[in-house]
N, C-alpha and C positions, 0 to 999 in steps of 0.2 A: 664484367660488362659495364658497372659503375662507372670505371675510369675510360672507358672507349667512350662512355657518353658525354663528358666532363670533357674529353678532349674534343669531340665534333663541337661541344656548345663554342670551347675555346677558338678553336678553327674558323667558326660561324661567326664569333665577334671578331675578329681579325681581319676577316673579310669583310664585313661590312664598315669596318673604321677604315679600313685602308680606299675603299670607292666612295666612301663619305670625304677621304682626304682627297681624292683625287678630284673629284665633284667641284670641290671648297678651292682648292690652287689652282686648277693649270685653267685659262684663260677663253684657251681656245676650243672651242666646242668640236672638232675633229679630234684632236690631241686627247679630251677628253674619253671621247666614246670608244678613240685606240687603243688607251691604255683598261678603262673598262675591260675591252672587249678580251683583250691580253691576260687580265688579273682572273675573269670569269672563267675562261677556256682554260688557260694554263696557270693558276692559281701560285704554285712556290714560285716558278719562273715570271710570272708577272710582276708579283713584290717585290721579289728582287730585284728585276728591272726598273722598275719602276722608283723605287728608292736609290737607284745607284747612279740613274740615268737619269728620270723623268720629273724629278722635285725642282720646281723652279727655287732654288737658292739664293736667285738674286735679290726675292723679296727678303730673304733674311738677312742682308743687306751683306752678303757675302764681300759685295765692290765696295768699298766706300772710296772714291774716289774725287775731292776735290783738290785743286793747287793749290789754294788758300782756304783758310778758315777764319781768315778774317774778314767778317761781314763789310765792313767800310769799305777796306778795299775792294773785294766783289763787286758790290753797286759801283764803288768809281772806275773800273775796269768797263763793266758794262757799259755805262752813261758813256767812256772814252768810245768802246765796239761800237755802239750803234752810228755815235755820231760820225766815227770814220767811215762806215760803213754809208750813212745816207749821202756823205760828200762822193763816195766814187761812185754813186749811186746817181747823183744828178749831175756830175760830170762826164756822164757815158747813157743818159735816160737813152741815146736814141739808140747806139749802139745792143742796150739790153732789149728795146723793143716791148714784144708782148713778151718775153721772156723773164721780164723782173720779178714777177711772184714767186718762181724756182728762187730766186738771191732772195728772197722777201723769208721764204717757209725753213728754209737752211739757217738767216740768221737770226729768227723769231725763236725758233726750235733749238737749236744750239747754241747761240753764240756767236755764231762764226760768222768772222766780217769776208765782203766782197772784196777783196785787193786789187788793186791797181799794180803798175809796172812790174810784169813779173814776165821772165820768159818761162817757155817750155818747149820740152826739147821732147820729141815721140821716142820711144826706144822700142823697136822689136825686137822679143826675145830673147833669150840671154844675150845672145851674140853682139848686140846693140848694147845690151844695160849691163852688162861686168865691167867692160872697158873704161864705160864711162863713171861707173863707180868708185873704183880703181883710182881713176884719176882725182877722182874730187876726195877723197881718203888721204892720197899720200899728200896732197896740200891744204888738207887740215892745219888750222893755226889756235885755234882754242881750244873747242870740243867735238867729238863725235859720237852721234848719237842713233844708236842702233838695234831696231827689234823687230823680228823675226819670226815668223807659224813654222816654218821647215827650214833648218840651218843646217848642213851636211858636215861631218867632216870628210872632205873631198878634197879634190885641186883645186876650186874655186874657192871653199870654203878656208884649207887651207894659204889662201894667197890671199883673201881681205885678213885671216888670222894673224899672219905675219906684219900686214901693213898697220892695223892697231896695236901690236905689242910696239912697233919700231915708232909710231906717235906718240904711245903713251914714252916712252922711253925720252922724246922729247919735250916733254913738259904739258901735251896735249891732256886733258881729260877724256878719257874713255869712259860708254855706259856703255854696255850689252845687255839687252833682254831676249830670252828663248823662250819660246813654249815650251812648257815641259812635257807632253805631248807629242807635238809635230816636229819637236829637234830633241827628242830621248837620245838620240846616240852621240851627243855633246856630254855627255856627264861623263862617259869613259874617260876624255884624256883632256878634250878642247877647254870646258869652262875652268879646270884647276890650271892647266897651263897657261891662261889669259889673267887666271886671277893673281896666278905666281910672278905675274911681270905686267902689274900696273895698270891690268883692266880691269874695271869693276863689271863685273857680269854676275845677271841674279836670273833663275827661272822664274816664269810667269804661273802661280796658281798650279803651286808644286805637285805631281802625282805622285801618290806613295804607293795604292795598292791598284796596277790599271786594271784588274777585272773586274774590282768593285770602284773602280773611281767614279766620285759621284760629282768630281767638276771634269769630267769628258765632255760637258754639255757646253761648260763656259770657258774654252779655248781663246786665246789672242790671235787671232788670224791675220792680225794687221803686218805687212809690208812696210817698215816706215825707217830712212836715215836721215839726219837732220845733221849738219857740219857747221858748227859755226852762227847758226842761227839766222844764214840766208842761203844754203844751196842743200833739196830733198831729191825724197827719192820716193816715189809711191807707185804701188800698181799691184799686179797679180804674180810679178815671178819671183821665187823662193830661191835663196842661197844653196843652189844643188846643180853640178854636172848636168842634168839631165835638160836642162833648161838651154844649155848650148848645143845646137847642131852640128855638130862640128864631126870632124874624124877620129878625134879623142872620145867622143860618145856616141858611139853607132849606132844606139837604141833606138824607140820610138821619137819619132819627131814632135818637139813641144812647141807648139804655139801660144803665142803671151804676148803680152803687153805692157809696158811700163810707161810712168814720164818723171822725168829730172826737171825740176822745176827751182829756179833761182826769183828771190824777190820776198818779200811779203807775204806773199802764198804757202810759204814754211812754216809760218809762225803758229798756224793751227796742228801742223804736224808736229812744232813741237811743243804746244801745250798738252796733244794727246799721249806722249812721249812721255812728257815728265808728268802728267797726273799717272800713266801706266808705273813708271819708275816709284813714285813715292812708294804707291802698293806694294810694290814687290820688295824694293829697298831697304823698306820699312823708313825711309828718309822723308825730310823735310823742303826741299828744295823750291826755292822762292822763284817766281817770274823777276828777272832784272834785265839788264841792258846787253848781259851778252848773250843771254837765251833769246832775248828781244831785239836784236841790234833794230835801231831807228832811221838810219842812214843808209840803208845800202846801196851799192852803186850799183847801177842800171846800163845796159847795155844798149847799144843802136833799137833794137827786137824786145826790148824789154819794156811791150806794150796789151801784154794779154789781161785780161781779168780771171780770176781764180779765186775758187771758194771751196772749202775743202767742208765735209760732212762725214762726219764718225758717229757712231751709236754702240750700244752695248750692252750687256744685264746692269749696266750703273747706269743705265740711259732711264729719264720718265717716260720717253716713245721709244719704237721702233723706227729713229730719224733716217736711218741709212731706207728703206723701205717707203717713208713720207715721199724723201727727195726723186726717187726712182720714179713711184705714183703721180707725182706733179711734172715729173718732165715728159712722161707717158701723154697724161693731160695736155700739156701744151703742143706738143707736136700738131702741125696742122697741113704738111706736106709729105717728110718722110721722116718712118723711127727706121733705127738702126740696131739691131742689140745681138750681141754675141753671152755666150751664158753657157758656162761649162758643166754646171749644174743647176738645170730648170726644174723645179716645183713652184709654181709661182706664187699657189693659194688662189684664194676666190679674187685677192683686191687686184692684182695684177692681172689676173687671167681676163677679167672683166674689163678693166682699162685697156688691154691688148683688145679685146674683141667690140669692144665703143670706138678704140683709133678706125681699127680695118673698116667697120663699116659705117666710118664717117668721110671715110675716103683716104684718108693716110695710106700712105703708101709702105705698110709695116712687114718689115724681112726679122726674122729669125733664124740665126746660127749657132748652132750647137755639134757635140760631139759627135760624129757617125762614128768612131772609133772611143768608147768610154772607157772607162777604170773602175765602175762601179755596175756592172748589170743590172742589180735591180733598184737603182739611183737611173737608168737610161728607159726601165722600162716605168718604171714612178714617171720621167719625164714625158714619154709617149704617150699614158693616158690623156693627156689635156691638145695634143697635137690635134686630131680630131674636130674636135669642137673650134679651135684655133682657123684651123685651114677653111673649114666650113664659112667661118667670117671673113674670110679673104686674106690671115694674114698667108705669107709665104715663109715657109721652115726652109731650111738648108742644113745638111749632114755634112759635117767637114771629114774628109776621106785623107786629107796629107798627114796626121798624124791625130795626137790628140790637141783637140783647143780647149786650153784653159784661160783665155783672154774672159776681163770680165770688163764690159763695155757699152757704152749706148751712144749713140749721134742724133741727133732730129733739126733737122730741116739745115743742116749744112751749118749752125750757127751755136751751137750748143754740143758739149762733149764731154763724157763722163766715163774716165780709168780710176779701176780701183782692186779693191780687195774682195770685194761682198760678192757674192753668186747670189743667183735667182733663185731662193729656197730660203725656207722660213730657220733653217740652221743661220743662216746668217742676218737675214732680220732681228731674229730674238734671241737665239743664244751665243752667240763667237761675239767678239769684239772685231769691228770693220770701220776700214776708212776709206772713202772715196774724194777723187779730187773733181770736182766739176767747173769746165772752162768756158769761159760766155767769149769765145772769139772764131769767127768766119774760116782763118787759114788755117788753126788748128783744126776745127771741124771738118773742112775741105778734104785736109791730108788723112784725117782718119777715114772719113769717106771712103776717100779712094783705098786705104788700105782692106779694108772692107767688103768692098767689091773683088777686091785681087783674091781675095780668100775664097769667093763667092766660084771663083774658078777654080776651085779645088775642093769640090762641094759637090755635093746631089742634090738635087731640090724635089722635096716629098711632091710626088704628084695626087693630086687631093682626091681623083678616083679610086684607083690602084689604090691607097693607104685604107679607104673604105671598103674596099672589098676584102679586106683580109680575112681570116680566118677566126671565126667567133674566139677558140683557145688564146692565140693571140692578147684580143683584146681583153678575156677573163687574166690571163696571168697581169696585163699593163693593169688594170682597177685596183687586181689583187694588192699590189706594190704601190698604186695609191695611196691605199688602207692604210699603207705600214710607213707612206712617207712621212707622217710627223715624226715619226721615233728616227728617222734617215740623219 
């Protein structure tokens, strides 16, 4: 009986170091009382979880990601960002409006300058954004620069594969980055055969064992091609068949969003590019003039401004989250926001219900067709409280919408990687591009609304009157949305 007691004392300290650890790291007072409530209820399955999943790693400085380590150069870079940054600044004051604090909080917080002369070009869906990928690949003349959350080996996948071995082949520099994760079925055959012919391709934040992987939590989610160091590519759709609606893929129908962006506006994608590459590379690669070209030539349309915002576990904020929060804020006629996966959190949820009932005219679009059930019904919980303030939700019924998107007041416009949920605030790495110009906002507008026609719109009685069951299983999946 000795040794049964000797083991519960054991047991008993284990427990209490492990909710004393969890107390001490995780940040968030939800997240906390989650995993608590996890370790208490279901005790081996909690620790486990919780050590596998739930340790934020990033303070152990798991990222270390900067471009240089050379302090001089740092501050001379910065001193150059701001002041480039204040010239397109009062060269466009009227242009930015009340809108300059979003450009103000973006490059206080990160670094990242406002640009001048930059086009962008909208891409829906694969069907828009392969083609035109395709083409800026095969006239690649220096480097190409490429990484990826889900990279298939598919037709699609297959046919940018081909167009990088036959550039590298021409004297082009190739980099591939893959999650190792979201593109696991690249290790088969694709990263050996790209590396066998003059790609350099590295996975991101390697997984060795997935059921205990304990960076499941710090994925690369980012979307990002950079060519040459003046024409990108950034948004929400992933290197996979499924993303074409075509007749070649008869499945569920994918809706998304992308933008191809030429100009100055690259230049933060590819500093995010090659601080991700160092990491992975284990390489040293310097900012210079052809990752930086200074020159580039501009087009008739090559008058947008463009400011790009990325955040990470290497982040001191939640910036991708900051930027969102402040463009919430400014809206003072209409938000516009598309989110394929909503958990907002309290700071969002509360900025959506201060818009609605300051008069904003605030819509919400999201999946009425999901992939994740109880990722749809974690979402539902907060619909409620939302509609009560007056925003308006909309269920998209054409297929799944995975566009990750905001518009406000027709004059400001933001495509990206990050979804509305604290997975991508604090733990994935995310990049968003945010555009301070009229006709692009316009055209997203309208596409928007188009969507809006293929939609159900919650009727905010009806959703009240539901079924108490209902709303216990949505809270339930609340509860468990930090762990989602």
């Amino acid at each position: 009986m000795e040794w049964i007691l000797v083991l519960q004392i054991i047991y008993i300290i284990i427990l209490l170091l492990v909710c004393m650890r969890i107390i001490y790291d995780t940040q968030n007072n939800t997240k906390t009382i989650a995993y608590l409530l996890l370790v208490l209820i279901a005790p081996i399955f909690g620790i486990i979880f919780y050590f596998s999943i739930g340790i934020n790693y990033s303070k152990r400085k798991m990222f270390s990601k900067k471009l240089t380590r050379d302090e001089d150069l740092l501050e001379q870079t910065r001193i150059e960002v701001f002041n480039y940054s204040e010239k397109v600044v009062r060269n466009y004051q009227e242009l930015l409006g009340d809108k300059k604090p979003l450009s103000t909080l973006i490059l206080n917080d990160t670094l990242s300058p406002l640009t001048e002369n930059n086009e962008v070009e909208i891409l829906v869906n694969g069907e828009q954004k392969f083609p035109a990928v395709l083409d800026v690949l095969l006239n690649a003349k220096y480097h190409i620069h490429i990484e990826y959350y889900i990279y298939e080996d598919d037709i699609i996948g297959k046919q940018i594969e081909e167009i990088l071995i036959e550039r590298a082949a021409k004297g082009v520099k190739v980099r591939f980055i893959y999650d190792d994760f979201g593109s696991s079925t690249l290790r088969k055959r694709m990263v050996k055969n790209l590396r066998e012919n003059g790609v350099e391709a590295f996975a991101f934040s390697k997984v060795r064992i997935l059921v205990l992987a304990n960076r499941l939590n710090y994925r690369n989610h980012r979307k990002i091609i950079v060519v040459d160091g003046s024409k990108g590519f950034v948004g929400g759709i992933n290197v996979s068949d499924k993303y074409s609606n075509d007749s070649n893929n008869p499945g569920l129908y994918w809706r998304d969003m992308h933008l191809k962006i030429s100009g100055a506006g690259v230049h933060y994608l590819q500093y995010l590019f090659l601080c991700d590459w160092n990491f992975c590379a284990k390489q040293q690669l310097q900012p210079n003039d052809e990752f930086f070209p200074k020159n580039i030539p501009v087009g008739i349309n090559s008058n947008k401004l463009v400011q790009i915002v990325g955040s990470g576990p290497d982040s001191d904020r939640p910036s991708v989250m900051f930027s969102l929060l402040q463009t919430i804020q400014l809206a003072k006629e209409e938000l516009l926001i598309a989110s394929p996966y909503f958990i907002p959190g309290n700071s969002i949820k509360n900025a959506l219900i201060t818009a609605a009932l300051s008069g904003v005219s605030v819509k919400l679009l999201v999946p009425g067709i999901s992939d994740s059930k109880i990722v749809n019904l974690a979402a539902s919980s907060y619909y409620g409280i939302l509609l009560d303030a007056g925003v308006e939700i909309y269920l998209y019924q054409k297929g799944f919408l995975h566009a990750k998107t905001m518009v406000i007041d027709k004059q400001v416009s933001i495509v990206g990687t990050a979804n509305m949920d604290q997975r991508s605030f604090e733990l994935n790495f995310e990049v968003n591009a945010v555009i301070f110009d009229s006709e692009i906002a316009n055209k997203m507008t309208d596409i928007f609304y188009q969507d809006l026609l293929n939609s159900e719109k919650i009727d905010v009685q009806r959703w009240n009157e539901r079924g108490k069951w209902q709303g216990l299983l949505e809270q339930t999946a609340r509860l468990l949305s930090p762990l989602l």
